[in-house]
C-alpha positions in Angstrom: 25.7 34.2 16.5 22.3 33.0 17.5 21.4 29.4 16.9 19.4 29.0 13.6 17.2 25.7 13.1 18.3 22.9 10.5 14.8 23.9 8.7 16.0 27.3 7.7 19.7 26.9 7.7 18.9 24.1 5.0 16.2 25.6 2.9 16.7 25.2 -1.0 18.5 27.3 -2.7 17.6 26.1 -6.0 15.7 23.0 -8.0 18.3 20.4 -7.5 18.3 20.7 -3.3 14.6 20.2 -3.5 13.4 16.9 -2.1 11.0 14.9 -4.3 8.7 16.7 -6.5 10.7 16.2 -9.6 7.4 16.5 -11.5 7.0 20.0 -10.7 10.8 20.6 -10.4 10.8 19.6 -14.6 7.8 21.6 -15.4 8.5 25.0 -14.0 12.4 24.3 -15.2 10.8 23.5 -18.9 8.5 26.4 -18.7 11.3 28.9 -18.1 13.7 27.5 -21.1 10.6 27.7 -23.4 9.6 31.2 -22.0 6.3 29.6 -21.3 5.4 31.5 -18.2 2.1 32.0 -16.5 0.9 34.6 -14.9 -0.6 33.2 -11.5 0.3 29.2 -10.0 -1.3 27.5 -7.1 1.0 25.5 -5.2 -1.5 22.7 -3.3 0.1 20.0 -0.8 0.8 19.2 2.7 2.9 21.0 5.0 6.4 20.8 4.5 6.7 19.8 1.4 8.3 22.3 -0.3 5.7 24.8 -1.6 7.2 27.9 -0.4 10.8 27.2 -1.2 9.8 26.1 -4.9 8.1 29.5 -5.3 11.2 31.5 -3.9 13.7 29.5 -6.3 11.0 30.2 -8.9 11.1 33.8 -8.5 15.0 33.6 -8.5 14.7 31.6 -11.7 12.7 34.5 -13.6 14.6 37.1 -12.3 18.1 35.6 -12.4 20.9 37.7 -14.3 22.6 34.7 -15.7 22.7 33.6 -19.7 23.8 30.2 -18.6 22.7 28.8 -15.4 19.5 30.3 -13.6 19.3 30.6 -11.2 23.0 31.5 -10.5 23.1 32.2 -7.1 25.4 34.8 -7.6 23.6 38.2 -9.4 22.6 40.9 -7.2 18.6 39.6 -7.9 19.7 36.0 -7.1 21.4 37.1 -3.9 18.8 39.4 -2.5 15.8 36.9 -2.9 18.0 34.6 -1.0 18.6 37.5 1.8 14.8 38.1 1.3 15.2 41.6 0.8 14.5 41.7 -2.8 11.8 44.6 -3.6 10.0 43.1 -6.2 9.8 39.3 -4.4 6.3 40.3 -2.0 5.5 37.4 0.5 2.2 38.0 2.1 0.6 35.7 5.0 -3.2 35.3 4.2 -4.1 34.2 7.6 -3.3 37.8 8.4 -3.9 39.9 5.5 -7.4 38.3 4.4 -9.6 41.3 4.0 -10.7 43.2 1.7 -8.6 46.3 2.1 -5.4 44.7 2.0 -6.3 43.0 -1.1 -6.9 47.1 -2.5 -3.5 47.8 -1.4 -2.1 44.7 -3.0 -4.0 45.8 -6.3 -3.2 49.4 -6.3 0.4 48.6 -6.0 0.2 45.8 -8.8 0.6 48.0 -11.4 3.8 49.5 -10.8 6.8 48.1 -12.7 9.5 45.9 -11.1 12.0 48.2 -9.4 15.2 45.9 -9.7 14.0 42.4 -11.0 11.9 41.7 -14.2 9.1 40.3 -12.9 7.2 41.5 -9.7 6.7 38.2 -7.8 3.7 37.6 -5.3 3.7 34.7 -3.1 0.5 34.6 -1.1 0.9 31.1 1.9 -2.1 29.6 3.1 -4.3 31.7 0.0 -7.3 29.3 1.6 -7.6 31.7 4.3 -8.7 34.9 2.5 -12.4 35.8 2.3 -14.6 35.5 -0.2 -14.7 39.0 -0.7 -10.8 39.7 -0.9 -11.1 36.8 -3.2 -13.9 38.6 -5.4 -11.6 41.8 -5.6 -8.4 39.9 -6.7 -10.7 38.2 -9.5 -10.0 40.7 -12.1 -6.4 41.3 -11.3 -5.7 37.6 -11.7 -7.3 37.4 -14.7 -5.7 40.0 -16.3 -2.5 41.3 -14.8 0.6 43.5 -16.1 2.9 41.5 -17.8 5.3 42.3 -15.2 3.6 40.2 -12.5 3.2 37.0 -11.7 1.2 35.0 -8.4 2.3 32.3 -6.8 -0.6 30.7 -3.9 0.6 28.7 -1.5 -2.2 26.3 0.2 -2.5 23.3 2.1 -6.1 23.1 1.5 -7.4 24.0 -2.0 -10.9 22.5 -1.7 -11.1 25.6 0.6 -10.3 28.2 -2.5 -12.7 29.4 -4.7 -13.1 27.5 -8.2 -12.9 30.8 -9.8 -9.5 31.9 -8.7 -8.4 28.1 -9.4 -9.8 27.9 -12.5 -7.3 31.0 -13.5 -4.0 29.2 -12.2 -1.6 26.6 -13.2 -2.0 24.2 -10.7 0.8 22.0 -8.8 0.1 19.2 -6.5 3.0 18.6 -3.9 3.1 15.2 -2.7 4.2 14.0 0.8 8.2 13.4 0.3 9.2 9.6 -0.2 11.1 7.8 3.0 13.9 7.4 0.7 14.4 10.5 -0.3 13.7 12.0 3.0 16.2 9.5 4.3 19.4 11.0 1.8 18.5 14.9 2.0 18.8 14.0 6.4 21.8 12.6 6.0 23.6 14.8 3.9 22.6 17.8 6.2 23.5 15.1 9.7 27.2 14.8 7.8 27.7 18.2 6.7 26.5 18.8 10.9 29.2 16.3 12.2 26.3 15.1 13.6 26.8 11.1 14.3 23.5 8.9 13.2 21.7 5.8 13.4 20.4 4.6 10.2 17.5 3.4 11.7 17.3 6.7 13.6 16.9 8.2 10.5 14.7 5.9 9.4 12.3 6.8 12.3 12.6 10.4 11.7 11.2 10.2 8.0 8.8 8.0 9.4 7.3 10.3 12.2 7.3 13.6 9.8 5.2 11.7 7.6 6.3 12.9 4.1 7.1 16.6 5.5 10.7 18.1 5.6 10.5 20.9 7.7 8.9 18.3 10.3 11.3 15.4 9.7 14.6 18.9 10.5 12.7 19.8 13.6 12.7 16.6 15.2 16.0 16.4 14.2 17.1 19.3 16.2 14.9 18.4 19.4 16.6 15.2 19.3 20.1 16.0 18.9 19.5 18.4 21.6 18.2 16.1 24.2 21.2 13.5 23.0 24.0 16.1 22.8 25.0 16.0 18.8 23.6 12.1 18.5 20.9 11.1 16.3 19.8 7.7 18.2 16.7 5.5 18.0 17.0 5.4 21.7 16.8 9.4 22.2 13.9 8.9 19.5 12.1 6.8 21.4 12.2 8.7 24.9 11.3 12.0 23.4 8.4 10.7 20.6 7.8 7.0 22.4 7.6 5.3 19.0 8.7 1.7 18.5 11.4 0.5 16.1 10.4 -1.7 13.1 12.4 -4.3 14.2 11.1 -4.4 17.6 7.2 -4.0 15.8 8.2 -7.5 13.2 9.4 -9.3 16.6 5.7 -8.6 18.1 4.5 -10.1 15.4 6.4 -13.2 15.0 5.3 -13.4 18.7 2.1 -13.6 17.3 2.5 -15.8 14.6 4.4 -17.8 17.3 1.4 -17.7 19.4 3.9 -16.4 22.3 0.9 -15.1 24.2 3.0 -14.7 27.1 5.6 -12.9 25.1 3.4 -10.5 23.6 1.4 -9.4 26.8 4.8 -9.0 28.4 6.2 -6.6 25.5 2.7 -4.8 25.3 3.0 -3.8 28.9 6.8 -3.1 27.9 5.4 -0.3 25.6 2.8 0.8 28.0 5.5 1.5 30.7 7.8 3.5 27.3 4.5 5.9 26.6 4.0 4.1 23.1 1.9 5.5 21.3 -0.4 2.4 21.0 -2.5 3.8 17.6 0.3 4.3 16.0 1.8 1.1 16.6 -1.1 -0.5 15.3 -0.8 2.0 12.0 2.9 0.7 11.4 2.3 -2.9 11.9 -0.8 -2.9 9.3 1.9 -1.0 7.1 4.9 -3.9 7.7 2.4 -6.5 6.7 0.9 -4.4 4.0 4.6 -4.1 2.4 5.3 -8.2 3.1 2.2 -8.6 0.9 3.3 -6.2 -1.8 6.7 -8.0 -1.9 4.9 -11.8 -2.4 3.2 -9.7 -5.4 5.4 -8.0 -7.2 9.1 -9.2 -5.6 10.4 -5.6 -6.2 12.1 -4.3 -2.7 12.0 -0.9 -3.7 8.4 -0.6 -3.4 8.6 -0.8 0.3 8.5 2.3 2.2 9.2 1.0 5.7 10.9 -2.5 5.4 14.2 -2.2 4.3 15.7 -5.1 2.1 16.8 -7.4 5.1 13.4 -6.8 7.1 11.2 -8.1 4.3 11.9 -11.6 5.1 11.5 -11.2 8.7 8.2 -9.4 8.3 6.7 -12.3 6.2 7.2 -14.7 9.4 6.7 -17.7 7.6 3.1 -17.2 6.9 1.3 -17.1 3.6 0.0 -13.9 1.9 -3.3 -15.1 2.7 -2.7 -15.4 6.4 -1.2 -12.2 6.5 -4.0 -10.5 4.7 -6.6 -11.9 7.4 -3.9 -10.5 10.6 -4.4 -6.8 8.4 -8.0 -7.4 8.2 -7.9 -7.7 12.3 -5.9 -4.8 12.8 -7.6 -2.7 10.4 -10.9 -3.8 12.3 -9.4 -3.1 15.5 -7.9 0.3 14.8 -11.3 1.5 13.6 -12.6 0.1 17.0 -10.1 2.4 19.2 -12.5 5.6 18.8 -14.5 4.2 20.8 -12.3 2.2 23.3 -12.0 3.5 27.0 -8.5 1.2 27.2 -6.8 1.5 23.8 -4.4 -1.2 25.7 -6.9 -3.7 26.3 -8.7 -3.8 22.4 -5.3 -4.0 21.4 -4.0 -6.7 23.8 -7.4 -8.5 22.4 -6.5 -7.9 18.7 -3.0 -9.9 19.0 -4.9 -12.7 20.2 -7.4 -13.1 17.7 -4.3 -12.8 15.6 -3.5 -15.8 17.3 -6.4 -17.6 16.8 -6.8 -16.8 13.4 -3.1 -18.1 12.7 -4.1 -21.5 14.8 -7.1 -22.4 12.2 -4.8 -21.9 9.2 -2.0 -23.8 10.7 -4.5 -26.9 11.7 -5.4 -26.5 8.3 -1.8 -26.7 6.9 -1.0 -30.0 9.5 -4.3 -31.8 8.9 -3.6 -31.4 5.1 -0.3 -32.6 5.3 -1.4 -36.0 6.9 -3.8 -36.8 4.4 -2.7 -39.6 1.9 -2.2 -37.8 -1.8 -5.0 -38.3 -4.3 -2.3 -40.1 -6.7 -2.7 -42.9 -3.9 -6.0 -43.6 -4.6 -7.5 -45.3 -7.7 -8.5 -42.8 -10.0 -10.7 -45.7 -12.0 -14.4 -47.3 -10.3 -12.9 -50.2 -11.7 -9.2 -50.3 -10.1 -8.3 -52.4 -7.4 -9.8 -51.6 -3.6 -7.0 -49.6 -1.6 -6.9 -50.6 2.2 -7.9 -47.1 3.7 -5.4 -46.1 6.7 -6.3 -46.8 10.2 -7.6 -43.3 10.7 -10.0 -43.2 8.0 -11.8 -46.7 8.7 -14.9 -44.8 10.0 -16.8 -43.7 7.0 -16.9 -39.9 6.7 -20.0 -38.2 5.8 -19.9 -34.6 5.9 -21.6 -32.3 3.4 -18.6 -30.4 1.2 -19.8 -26.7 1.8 -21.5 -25.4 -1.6 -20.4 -28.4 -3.1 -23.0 -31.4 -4.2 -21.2 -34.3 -2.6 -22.2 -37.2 -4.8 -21.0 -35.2 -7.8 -17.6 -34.1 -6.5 -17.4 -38.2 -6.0 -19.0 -38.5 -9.7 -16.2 -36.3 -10.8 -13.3 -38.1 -8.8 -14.5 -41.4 -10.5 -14.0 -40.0 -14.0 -10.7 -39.0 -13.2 -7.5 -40.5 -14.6 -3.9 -40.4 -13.7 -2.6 -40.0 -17.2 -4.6 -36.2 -17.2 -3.4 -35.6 -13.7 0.6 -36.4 -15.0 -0.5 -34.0 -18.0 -1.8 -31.7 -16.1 1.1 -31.7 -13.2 4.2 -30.6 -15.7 2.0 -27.7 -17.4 1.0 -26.4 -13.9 5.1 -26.1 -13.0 4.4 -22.5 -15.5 1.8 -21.1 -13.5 4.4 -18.5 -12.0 4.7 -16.9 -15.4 1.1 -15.5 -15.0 1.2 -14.1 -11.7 2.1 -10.4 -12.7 0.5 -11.1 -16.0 -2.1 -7.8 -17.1 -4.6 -10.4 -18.6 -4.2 -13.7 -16.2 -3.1 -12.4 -13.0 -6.3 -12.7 -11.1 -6.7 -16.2 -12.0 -3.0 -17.7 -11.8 -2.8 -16.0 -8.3 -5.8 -17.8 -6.8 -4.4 -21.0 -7.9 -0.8 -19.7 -6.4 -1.0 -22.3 -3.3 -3.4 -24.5 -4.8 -2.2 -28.9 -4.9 -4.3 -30.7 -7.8 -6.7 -33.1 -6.2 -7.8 -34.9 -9.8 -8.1 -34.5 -13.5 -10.6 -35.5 -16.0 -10.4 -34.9 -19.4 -12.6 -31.9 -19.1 -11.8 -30.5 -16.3 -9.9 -30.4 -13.2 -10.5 -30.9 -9.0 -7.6 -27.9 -6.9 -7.6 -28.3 -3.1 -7.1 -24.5 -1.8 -6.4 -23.5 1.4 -9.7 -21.6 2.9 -13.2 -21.3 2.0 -13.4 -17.9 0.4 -10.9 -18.9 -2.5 -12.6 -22.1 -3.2 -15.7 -20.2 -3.6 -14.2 -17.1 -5.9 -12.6 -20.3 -8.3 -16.3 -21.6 -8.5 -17.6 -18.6 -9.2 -15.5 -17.8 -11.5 -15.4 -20.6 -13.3 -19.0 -21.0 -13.5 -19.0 -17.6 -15.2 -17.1 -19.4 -17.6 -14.3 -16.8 -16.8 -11.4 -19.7 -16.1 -12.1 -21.8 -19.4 -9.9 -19.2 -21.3 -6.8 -19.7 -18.7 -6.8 -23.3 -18.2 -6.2 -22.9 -22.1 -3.2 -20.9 -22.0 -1.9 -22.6 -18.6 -2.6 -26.2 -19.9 -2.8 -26.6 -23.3 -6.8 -27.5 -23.2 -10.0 -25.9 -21.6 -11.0 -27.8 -18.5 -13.5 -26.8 -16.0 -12.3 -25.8 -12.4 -13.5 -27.3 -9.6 -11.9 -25.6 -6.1 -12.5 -27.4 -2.6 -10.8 -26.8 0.5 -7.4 -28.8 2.2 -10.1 -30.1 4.3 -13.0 -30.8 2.4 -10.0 -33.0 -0.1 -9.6 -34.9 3.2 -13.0 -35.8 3.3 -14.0 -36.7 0.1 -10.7 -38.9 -0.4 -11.7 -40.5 2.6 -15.4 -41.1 1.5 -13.7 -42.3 -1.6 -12.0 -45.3 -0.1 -14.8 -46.2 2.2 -17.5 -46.2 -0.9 -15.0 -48.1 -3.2 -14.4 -50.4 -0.9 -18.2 -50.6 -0.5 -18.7 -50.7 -4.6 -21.3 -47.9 -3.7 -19.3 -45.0 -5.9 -21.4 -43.2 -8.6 -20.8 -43.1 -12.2 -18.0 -41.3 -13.5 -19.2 -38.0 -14.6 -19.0 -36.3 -17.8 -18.5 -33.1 -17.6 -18.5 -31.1 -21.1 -17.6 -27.7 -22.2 -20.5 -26.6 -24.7 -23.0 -28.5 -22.3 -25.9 -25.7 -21.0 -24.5 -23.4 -18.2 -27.6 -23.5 -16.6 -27.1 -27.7 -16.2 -23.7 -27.1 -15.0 -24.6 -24.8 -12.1 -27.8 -27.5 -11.1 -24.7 -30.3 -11.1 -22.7 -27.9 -8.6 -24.8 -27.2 -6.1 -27.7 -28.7 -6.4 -31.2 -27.6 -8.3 -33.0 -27.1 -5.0 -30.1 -24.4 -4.4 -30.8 -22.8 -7.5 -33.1 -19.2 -7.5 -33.7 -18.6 -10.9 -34.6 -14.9 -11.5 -35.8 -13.0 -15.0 
């Protein structure tokens, strides 16, 4: 007997060996039972995905024998849709019967009655690519056919149908099949094979058919072929030159390492395997999409790629933020390829801005770490002068970006340890808001945040970069935090963000002006005081544009 492909040998049969789409799967299931049938359905969705084989077991459904079960599988209507022989199930290609005339001959016979079924069934694949005019002449029939007939389109591309025929269907939109689900149909069809497996091989299978399951069977079969009955990331890899996700989170701790060596060395490693370089780049913006996602929500099961013992690996010890910055790079540098005559090169380049972007959040991290904690420092004008370390004898005089300087040292003054203690032991909660509907936004820009100071009206956070110092002030001169630090601490305060290093500065300034007695007044900082006033204290009047 002649060889048959995994794709056809494992068609469905029926609802429950359908991969995903258990939204339609329910519908046209509840739609039968409550004899709620329509008379034409467009099936939209990528290749693969089931389209076809849903309409079959649909036709099977309508026209099954059986009181109990439908469809049975086992009437003489059941078992000649399966052989496709059935004379009232009509599949027509419309990439070769899109004219006008054939679209006659499917009308003139429309009106016959069923010979053996109840229903006369049409499945018309790829519907997009019949002509207007064949469209035109169906219009009518569509509209208004026997009660013995039903349509089923089949299309990949529905934008490319008219609105007229659409607008006289039920429509269903297939969806690209989940990994996981991909991942258990494979298998069952690799045991009931005796076909031995890699789980990761699998893994990479779902992962090149790219939601489709008559892709994901056909690389199946090339690759058992070329590896004699073995489904193996290594026979993967040869044929499709991919790269494992493991061997894809090891570049990138190589990266986060700042293994320059390392990575040039496994780059030219692909290079030498064929990898596909694009894609590469694709899956490692996915892996650090998914690390993100986890930080987020904590829930494994949203990740498509990482499995639950990857997750970890793929965080490689960085912060969300620091990840989010390597995506940005990738992103920019897979947009960049298009126009790259050495795909290797850009991406050689990318990994090393990586780097580099890695290094200035890491000299952040150390150089914060050194710095003496605000709770050392007098929070009082009036306390006792603290000898300032040997490092921080030379006065420091650096403008804090958007910041007024002599403020932030105003509002350092008024501070007092008793509101920072306060403060402290009410901010231990601020994990209970981070999946919060109504505070998320806010408690998760204070996630890595240390508290510089408190006042009684407000509050001084060191953050780690720029851009999240500035969204706080924003924010909070919208007034938009007020409402938080109410929930989170028991009192509105004021938010005032500054970076890791801009804390080091201004502590530093601190000492040097105490010591000095040249610090300004403590200031007073009140919540019903005029916006306007509050945003001339921040940054300065002669930064302020005021426009009607």
């Amino acid at each position: 007997m002649a060889y048959i492909a995994l794709y056809r040998k494992y068609r469905p049969t029926n609802f429950e060996d359908v991969a995903g789409q258990k939204h339609i799967v329910k519908t046209l299931q509840n739609a039968v039972q409550q004899n709620r049938i329509a008379h034409a359905y467009l099936f939209c969705g990528p290749r693969g995905t089931g389209k076809t084989s849903t309409a079959k077991i649909f036709a099977k459904m309508i026209n099954c024998e059986s009181k109990t079960k439908r469809p049975c599988g086992k009437c003489d209507n059941c078992l000649a849709i399966q052989q496709g022989n059935h004379p009232d199930i009509i599949e027509i290609d419309a990439a070769s019967n899109n004219g006008v005339d054939q679209v006659r001959d499917l009308i003139e016979k429309v009106k016959y009655a069923p010979l053996k079924g109840k229903y006369k069934v049409y499945i018309i694949d790829e519907v997009h690519m019949m002509s207007s005019g064949a469209f035109n002449a169906l219009l009518k029939t569509i509209e208004e056919p026997p009660a013995h007939v039903i349509f089923i389109f089949a299309t990949t591309e529905p934008h490319k149908v008219l609105p007229t025929i659409i607008s006289r269907c039920q429509r269903y939109d297939f969806t690209k099949i989940s990994v996981k689900d991909m991942m258990e149909s494979i298998k069952k069809i690799l045991e009931k094979e005796n076909i031995q497996y890699e789980e990761e091989a699998v893994r990479l299978v779902c992962q090149l058919a790219d939601g489709g399951m008559r892709d994901a069977l056909s690389i199946v079969d090339q690759v058992i072929a070329y590896s004699l009955d073995k489904l193996t990331c290594e026979a993967i890899n040869a044929i499709y030159g991919i790269v494992t996700v493991p061997e894809k989170i090891e570049l990138l701790q190589m990266v986060s390492n700042q293994d320059a060596k390392g990575c040039m060395q496994k780059i030219n490693e692909f290079a030498e395997r064929g990898i596909d370089i694009k894609r590469c780049t694709n899956d490692m913006i996915e892996i650090l999409k998914e690390s993100v996602i986890h930080d987020y929500t904590k829930d494994a099961s949203l990740c498509t790629i990482l499995n639950k013992d990857e997750i970890h690996d793929a965080k490689l010890g960085r912060s969300t933020k620091e990840r989010l910055s390597m995506i940005e790079e990738l992103i920019k540098t897979y947009d960049q390829y298009r126009f790259a005559s050495n795909i290797q090169s850009y991406f050689e380049v990318c990994l090393l801005n990586m780097m580099s972007i890695e290094d200035k959040e890491v000299n952040v991290s150390r150089e914060t770490s050194s710095t003496d904690d605000i709770s050392d420092i007098p929070e009082t004008a009036e306390e006792s002068v603290i000898d300032s370390p040997p490092e921080t004898k030379q006065s420091v005089k650096k403008e804090i970006k958007g910041l007024d300087h002599e403020y932030m040292l105003s509002l350092l003054v008024g501070a007092n340890k008793t509101y920072k203690h306060e403060d402290l032991s009410k901010l231990e909660k601020l994990s209970n808001y981070y999946l919060s509907p109504a505070w998320a936004r806010y408690a998760n820009l204070l996630r890595d945040m240390n508290l510089v100071a408190s006042g009684k009206e407000y509050i001084i956070v060191g953050v780690k970069n720029e851009a999240i110092a500035n969204e706080i002030n924003e924010l909070d001169a919208q007034g938009a935090f007020i409402d938080f630090m109410e929930v989170l601490l028991s009192k509105k305060k004021k938010v005032f963000a500054i970076t890791n290093e801009e804390q080091k500065q201004l502590i530093n300034e601190f000492i040097q002006r105490q010591k000095s007695h040249t610090l300004p007044e403590a200031a007073s900082v009140k919540l019903e005081e005029d916006s306007l006033e509050l945003v001339k204290n921040l940054f300065g009047e002669e930064n302020i544009e005021i426009k009607e």
